[in-house]
C-alpha atoms as one frame of an Amber mdcrd trajectory, in Angstrom:
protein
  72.135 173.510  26.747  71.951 170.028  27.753  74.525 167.537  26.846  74.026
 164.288  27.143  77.273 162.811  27.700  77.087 164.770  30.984  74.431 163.717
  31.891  74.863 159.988  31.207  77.605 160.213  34.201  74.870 160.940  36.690
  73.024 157.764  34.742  75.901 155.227  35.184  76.399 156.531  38.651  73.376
 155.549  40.171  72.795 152.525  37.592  76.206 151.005  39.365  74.932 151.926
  42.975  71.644 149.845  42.150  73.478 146.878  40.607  76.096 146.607  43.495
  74.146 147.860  46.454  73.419 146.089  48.608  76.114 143.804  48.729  76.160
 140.554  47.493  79.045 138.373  47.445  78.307 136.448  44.770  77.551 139.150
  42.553  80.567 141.112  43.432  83.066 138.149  42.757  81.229 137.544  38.874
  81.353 140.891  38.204  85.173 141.103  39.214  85.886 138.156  37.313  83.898
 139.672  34.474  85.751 143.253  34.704  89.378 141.163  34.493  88.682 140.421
  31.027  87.217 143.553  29.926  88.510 146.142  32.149  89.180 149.025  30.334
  89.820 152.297  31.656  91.162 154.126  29.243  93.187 152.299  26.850  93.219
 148.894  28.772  92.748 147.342  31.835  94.502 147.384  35.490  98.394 145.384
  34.458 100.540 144.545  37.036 104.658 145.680  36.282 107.235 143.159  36.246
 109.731 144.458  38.905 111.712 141.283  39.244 114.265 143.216  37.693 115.104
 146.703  37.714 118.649 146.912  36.373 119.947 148.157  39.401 123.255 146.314
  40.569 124.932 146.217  44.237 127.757 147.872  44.804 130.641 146.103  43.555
 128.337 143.323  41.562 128.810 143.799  38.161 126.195 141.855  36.760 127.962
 138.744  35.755 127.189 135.392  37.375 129.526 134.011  40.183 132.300 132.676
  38.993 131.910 129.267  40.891 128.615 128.651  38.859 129.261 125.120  37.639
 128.473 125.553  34.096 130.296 122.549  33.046 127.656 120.940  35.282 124.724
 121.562  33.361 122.638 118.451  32.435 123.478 116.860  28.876 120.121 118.133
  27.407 121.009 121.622  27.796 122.354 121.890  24.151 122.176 125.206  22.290
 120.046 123.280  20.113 117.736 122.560  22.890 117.415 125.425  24.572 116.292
 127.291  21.157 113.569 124.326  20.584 112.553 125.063  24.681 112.598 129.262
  24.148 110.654 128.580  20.924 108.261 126.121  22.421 107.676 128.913  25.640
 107.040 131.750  22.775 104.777 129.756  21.327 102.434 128.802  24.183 102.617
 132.219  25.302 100.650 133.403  22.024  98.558 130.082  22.374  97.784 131.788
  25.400  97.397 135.386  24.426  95.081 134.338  22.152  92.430 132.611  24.280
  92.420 135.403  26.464  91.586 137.628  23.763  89.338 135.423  22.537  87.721
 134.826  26.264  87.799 138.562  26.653  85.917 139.096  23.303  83.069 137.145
  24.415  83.016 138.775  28.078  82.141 141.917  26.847  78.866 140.485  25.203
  78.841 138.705  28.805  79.193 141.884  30.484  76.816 143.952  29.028  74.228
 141.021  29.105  74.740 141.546  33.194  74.364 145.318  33.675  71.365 145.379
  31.634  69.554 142.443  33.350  71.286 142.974  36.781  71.056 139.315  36.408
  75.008 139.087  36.743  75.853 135.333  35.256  78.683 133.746  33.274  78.814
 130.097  31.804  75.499 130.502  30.121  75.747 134.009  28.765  79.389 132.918
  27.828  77.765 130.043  25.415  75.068 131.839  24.212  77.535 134.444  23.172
  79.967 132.365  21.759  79.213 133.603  18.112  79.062 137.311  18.868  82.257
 137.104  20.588  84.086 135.372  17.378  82.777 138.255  15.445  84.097 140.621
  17.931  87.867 138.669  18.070  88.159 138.189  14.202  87.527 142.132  13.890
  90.157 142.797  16.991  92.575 140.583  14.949  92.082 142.185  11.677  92.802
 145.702  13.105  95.873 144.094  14.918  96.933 142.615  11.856  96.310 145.873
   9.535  98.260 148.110  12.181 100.905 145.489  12.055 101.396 145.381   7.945
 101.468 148.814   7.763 104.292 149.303   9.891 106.324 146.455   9.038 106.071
 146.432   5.767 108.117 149.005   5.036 110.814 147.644   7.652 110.583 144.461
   5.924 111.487 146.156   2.605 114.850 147.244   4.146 115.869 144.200   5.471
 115.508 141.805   2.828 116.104 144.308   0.173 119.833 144.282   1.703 119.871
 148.571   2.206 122.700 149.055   3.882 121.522 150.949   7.362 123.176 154.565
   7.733 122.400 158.098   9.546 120.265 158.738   6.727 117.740 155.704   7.142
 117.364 156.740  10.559 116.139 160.079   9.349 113.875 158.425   6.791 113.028
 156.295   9.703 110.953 159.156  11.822 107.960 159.773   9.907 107.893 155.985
  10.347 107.707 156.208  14.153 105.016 159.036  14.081 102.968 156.803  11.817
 102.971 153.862  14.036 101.795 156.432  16.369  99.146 157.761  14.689  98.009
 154.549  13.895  98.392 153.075  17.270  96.204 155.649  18.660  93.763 155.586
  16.028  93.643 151.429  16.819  92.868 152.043  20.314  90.181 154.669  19.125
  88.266 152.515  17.193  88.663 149.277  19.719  87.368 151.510  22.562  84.435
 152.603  20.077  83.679 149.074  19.249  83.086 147.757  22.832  81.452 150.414
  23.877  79.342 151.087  21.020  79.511 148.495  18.621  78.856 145.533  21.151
  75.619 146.833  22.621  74.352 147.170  19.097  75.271 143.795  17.630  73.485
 142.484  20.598  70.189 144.489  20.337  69.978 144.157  16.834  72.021 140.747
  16.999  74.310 142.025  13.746  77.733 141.488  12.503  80.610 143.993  13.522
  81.341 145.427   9.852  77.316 145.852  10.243  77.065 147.384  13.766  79.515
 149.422  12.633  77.244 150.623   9.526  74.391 151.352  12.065  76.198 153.491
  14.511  78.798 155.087  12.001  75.439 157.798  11.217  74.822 158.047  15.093
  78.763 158.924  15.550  78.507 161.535  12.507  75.446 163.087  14.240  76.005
 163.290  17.029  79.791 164.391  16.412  80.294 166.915  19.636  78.464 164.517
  21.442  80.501 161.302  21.613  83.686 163.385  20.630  82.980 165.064  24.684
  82.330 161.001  25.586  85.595 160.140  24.650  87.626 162.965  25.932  85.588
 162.920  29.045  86.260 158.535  29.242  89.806 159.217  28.661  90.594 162.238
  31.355  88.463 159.748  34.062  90.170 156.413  32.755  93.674 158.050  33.452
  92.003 159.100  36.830  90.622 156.233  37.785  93.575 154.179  37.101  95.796
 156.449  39.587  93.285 155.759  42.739  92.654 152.180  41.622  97.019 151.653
  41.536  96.922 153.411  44.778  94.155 151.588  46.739  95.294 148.578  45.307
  98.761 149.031  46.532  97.619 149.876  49.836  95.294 146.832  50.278  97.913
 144.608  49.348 100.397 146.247  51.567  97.788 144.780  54.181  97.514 142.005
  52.487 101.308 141.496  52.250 101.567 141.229  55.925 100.126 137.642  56.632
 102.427 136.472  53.782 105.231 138.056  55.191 104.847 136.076  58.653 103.875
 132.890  57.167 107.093 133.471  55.033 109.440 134.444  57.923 107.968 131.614
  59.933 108.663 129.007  57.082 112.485 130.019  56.667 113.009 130.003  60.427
 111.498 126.410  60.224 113.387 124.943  57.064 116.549 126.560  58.112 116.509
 124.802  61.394 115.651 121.888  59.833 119.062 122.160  57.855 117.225 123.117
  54.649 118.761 126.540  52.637 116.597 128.860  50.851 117.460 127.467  47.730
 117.142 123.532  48.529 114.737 122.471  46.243 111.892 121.965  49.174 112.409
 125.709  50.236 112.118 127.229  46.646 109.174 124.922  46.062 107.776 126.190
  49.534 108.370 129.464  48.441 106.982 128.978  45.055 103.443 127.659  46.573
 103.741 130.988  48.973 104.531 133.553  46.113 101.990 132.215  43.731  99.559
 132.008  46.631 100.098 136.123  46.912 100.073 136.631  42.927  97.020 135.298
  42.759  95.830 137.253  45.834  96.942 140.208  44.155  94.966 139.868  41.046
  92.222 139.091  42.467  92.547 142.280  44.860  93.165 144.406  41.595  90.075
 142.877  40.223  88.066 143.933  43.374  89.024 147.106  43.340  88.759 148.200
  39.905  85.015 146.303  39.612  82.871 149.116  40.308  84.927 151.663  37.611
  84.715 149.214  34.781  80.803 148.973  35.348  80.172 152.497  35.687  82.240
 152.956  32.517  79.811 150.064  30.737  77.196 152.018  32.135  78.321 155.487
  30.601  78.780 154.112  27.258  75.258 152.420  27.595  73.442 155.434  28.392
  74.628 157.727  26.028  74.338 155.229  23.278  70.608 154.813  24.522  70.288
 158.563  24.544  71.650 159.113  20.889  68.682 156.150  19.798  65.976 155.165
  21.581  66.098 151.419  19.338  69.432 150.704  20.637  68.506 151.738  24.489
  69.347 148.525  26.355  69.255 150.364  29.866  66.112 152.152  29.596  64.525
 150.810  32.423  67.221 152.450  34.984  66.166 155.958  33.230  64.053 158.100
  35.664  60.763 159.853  34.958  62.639 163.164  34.737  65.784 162.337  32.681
  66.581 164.627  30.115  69.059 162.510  28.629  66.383 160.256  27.298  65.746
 160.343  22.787  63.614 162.852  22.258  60.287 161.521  21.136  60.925 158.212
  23.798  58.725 157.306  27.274  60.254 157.282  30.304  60.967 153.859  31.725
């Protein structure tokens, strides 16, 4: 017996050897600028972990500030009331910000797929022309944020402005609470993961709304059950995979990387102390701030390097077995050899 989410792997593989090989620069760079939006291996992309603090102290320091800190110093703005308006102001361009990315991210995908089909890899015209598609796609996103979010906080909401006093017993009541948000977490991710993979390609051969993609693969899913059911246990056992070698190989190219930084650095101290400048005189730190976001952005665009050719073959996957469960929504059948088996039954070989 043939299954054909096994045998779209041997698909995607050599569908991402023919769109990257032989190299080409420009290609490469799109396509990693591409995959840092939509990189998904599992349940979401390649993150980097803040480690600017790890709550580990020096012996004797016990965490407070020096005592010679001039507080009384601080400038006259520096009000409780002003702080609060600056916190709330930085919260509030941080979701400003979260929410282009998301949105920016939504329309990649359409981007994305639009690239590993034509193996004509561009981005600031497929980005307008998919404008529309990729609202669709962010309203839905935000809708199944929002419904996760209701769900669970409703019920939290109750308690705190309903004034119920908080005791060992709400706590209890509390953990069927917890394993709810879990289930529904996980369920979330399921369906996102569904929707780009599946739900994209269709709205863009078929150029439908999500709520209507979703109507024309729902039967395919239903089908072909034991099918995508092995797709997704298969995507997740290789996304948690992948993601170990791709923290690994990414930590050891920047550990190459880091080197050149690290001299440039030393050099630059050496140079500012003799010059009678400290490390925290405002020309060092701001030195020092050029270097460091000099190697942060180095580092993400390493990451995005590295975990390029994983997030296509993953497209890829996804693309094939979609294409093998109907032939009218088989975007990559022209990468399909004369003797693939995973090909609908009743199609011609591309």
């Amino acid at each position: 017996m043939s299954w054909k989410a096994i045998d779209a792997l041997d698909d995607a593989r050599d569908a991402t050897a023919s769109l990257l090989l032989p190299f080409d620069a420009g290609r490469w760079a799109r396509l990693a600028i591409i995959g840092l939006f939509v990189g998904s291996l599992g349940s979401g992309g390649t993150s980097f972990t803040n480690t600017g603090n790890t709550g580990v102290t020096a012996p004797g320091d016990t965490g407070a500030p020096p005592s010679d800190l001039p507080i009384d110093g601080l400038p006259g703005f520096a009000t409780p009331e002003n702080l609060m308006l600056i916190a709330g102001g930085i919260v509030v361009a941080a979701i400003v910000l979260l929410l282009v990315w998301m949105f920016a991210s939504a329309v990649m995908q359409f981007v994305f797929v639009d690239g590993v089909v034509s193996k004509d890899v561009r981005i600031r015209t497929p980005f307008r022309e998919r404008l529309r598609l990729g609202a669709r796609l962010f309203a839905f996103q935000i809708g199944i944020f929002l419904a996760v979010v209701l769900v669970i906080g409703i019920p939290i909401l109750a308690v705190v402005l309903g004034g119920i006093a908080v005791s060992g017993l709400m706590f209890l009541l509390a953990i069927p609470l917890v394993f709810l948000a879990i289930l529904l977490f996980l369920v979330a991710g399921l369906i996102q993961q569904l929707t780009t993979d599946f739900v994209v390609p269709t709205m863009i051969a078929e150029d439908k709304h999500v709520l209507s993609s979703w109507r024309r693969v729902a039967p395919l899913f239903r089908a072909e059950l034991s099918e995508f059911g092995l797709y997704v246990l298969i995507r997740f056992v290789l996304g948690i995979l992948a993601s170990i070698g791709i923290g690994i190989a990414t930590a050891l190219v920047l550990l190459v990387v880091a080197i050149p930084f690290a001299i440039v650095g030393g050099a630059l101290f050496l140079a500012l102390n003799a010059a009678g400048f400290g490390f925290f005189a405002p020309v060092s730190l701001a030195v020092f701030g050029v270097l460091g976001v000099l190697f942060v952005i180095t580092a993400i665009a390493v990451s995005a390097l590295v975990q390029m050719p994983v997030v296509t073959f993953f497209r890829y996957y996804s693309l094939f077995l979609l294409g093998s469960a109907d032939e009218e929504l088989d975007l990559v059948s022209q990468f399909r050899t004369d003797d693939d088996s995973s090909a609908p039954e009743g199609a011609t070989p591309a």
